[in-house]
C-alpha beads as a LAMMPS data file, in Angstrom:
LAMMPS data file: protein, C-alpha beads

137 atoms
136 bonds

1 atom types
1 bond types

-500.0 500.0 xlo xhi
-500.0 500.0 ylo yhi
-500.0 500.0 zlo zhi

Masses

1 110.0

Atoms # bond

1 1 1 0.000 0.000 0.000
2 1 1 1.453 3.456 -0.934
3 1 1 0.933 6.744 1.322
4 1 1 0.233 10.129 0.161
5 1 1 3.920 11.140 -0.041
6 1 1 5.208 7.926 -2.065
7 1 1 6.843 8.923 -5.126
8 1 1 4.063 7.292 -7.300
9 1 1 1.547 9.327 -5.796
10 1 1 3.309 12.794 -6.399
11 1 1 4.215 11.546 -9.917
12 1 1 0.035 10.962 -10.604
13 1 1 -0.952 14.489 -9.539
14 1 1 1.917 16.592 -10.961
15 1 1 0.814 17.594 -14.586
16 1 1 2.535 16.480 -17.220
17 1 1 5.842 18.212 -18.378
18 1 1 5.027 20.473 -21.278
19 1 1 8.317 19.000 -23.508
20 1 1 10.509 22.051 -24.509
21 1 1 10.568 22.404 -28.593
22 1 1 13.708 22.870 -30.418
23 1 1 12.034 25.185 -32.858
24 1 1 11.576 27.699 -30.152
25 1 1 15.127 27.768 -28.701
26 1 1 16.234 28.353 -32.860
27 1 1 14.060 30.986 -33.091
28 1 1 14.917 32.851 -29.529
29 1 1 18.514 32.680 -30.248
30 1 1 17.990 34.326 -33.456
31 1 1 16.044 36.845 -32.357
32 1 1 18.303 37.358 -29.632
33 1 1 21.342 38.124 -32.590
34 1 1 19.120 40.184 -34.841
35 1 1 18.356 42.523 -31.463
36 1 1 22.148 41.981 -30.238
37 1 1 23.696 43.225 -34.102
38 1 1 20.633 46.150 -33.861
39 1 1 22.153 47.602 -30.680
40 1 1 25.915 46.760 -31.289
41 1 1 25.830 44.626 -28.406
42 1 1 28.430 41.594 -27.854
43 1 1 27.634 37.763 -27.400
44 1 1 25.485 37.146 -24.223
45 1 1 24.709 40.467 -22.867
46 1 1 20.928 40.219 -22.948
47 1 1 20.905 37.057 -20.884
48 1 1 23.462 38.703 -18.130
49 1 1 21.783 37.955 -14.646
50 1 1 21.709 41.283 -13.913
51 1 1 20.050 44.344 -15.484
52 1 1 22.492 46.376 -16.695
53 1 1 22.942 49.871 -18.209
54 1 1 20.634 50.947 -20.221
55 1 1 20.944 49.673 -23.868
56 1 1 21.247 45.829 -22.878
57 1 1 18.420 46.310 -20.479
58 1 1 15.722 47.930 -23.560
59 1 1 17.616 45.773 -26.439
60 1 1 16.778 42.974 -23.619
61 1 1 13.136 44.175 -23.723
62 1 1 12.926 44.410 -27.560
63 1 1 13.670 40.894 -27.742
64 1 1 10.961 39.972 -25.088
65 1 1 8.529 41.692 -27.232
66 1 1 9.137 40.834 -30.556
67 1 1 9.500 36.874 -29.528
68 1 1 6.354 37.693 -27.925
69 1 1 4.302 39.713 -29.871
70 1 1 5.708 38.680 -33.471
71 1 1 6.934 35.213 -33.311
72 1 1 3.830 33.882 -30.296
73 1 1 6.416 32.514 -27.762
74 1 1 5.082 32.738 -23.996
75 1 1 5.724 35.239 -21.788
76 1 1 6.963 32.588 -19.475
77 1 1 9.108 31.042 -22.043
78 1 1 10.110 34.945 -23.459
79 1 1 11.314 35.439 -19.601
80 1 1 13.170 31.861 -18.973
81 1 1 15.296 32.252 -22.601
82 1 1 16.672 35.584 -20.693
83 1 1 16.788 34.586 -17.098
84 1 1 13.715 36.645 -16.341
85 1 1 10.375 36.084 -15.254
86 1 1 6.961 36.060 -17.200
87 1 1 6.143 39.328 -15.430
88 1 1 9.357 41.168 -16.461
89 1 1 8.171 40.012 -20.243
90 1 1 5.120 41.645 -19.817
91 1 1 6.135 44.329 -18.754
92 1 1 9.132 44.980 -21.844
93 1 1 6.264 43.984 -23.980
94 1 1 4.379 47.269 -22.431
95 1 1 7.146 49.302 -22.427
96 1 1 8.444 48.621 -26.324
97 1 1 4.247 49.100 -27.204
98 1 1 4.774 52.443 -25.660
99 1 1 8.130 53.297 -27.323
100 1 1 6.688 52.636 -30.818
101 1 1 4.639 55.508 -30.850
102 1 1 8.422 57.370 -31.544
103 1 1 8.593 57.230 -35.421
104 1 1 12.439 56.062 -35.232
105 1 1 11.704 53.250 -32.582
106 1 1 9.084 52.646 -34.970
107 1 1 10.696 51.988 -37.957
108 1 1 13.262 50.212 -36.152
109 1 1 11.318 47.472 -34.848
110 1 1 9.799 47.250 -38.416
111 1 1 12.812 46.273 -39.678
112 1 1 13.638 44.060 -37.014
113 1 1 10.204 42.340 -37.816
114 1 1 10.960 41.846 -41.139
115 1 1 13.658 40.258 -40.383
116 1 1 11.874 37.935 -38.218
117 1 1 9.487 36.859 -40.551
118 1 1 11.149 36.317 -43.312
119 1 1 13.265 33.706 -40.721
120 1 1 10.435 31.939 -39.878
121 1 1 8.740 31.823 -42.802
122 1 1 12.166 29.944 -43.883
123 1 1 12.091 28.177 -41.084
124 1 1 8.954 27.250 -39.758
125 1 1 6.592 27.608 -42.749
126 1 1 3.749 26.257 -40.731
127 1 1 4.508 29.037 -37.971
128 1 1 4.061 33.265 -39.027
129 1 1 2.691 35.846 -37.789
130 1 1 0.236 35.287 -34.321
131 1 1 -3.184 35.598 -35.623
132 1 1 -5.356 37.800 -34.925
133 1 1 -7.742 36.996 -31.907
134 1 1 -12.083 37.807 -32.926
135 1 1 -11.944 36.983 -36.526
136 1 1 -13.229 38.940 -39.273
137 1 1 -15.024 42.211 -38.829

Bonds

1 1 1 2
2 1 2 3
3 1 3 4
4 1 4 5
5 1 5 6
6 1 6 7
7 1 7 8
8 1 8 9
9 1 9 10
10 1 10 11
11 1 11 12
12 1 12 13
13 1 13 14
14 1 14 15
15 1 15 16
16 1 16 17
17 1 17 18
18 1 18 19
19 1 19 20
20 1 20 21
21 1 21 22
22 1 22 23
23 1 23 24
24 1 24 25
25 1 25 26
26 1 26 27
27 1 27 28
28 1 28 29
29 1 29 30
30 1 30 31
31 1 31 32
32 1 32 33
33 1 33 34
34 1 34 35
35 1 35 36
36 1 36 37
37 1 37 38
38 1 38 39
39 1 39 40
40 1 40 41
41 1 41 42
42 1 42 43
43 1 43 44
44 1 44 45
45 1 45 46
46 1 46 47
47 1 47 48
48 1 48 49
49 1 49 50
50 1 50 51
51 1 51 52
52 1 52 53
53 1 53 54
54 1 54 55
55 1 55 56
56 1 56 57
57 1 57 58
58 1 58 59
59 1 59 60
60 1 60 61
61 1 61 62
62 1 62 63
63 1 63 64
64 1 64 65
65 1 65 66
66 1 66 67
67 1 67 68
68 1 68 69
69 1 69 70
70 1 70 71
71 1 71 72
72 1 72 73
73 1 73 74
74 1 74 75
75 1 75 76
76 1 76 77
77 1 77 78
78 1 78 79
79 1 79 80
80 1 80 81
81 1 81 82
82 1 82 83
83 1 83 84
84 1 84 85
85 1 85 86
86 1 86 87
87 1 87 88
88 1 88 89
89 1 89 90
90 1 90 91
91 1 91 92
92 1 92 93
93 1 93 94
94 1 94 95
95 1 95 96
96 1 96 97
97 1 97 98
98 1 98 99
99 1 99 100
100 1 100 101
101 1 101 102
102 1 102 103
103 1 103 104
104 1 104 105
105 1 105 106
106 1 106 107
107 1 107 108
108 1 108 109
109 1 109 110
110 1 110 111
111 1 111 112
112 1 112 113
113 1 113 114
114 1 114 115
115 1 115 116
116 1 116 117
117 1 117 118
118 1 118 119
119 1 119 120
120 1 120 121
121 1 121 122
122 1 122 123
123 1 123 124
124 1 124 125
125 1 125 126
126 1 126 127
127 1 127 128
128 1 128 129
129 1 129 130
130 1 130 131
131 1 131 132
132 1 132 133
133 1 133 134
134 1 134 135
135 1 135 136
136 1 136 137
């Protein structure tokens, strides 16, 4: 007979893992170099555990949002590729939104979208742009 804390037990009522994709760790780490070559950063500096000045911290943030907003990655999983949590995603997600309305931020993070997409249509033809949620009008 097994008790409440056997191992079998906590195995049954834990979810199940949610496997991590390979796709998705190709397509953060090339976002993360588009955003890196955009702000003349070097190699890891938006995954250093701390914040940082202020260029790795927003190039940081414009990586969060455009894995977020253009490719459809999590906010939990836009967080964990940089050491952050799903809350600090959110919240670069708000704070690039309200930086575009700057025509040369703008423009900027058009390009960098481009970019994007025409990666992951390469790459993941299946995968584009997040649709948008209510349908037609």
């Amino acid at each position: 007979m097994q008790t409440a804390g056997s191992c079998d037990s906590a195995r049954i009522l834990r979810p199940p893992a949610r496997p991590e994709r390979t796709d998705d760790r190709d397509v953060v780490e090339f976002v993360e170099q588009v955003v890196l070559r955009a702000f003349g950063l070097p190699g890891d500096t938006l995954r250093h555990p701390t914040r940082g000045r202020q260029t790795p911290a927003r190039a940081r943030q414009v990586a969060m949002y455009l894995l977020h907003v253009r490719v459809g990655v999590t906010l939990t999983a836009c967080g964990r590729a940089f050491g952050r949590d799903r809350s600090t995603a959110g919240h670069a997600c708000r704070r690039v939104e309200d930086l575009r309305e700057m025509s040369h931020i703008d423009g900027r993070l058009e390009s960098l979208e481009a970019a994007i997409d025409r990666w992951v249509a390469i790459r993941r033809p299946s995968v584009g742009v997040r649709p948008r949620r209510g349908g037609r009008r």
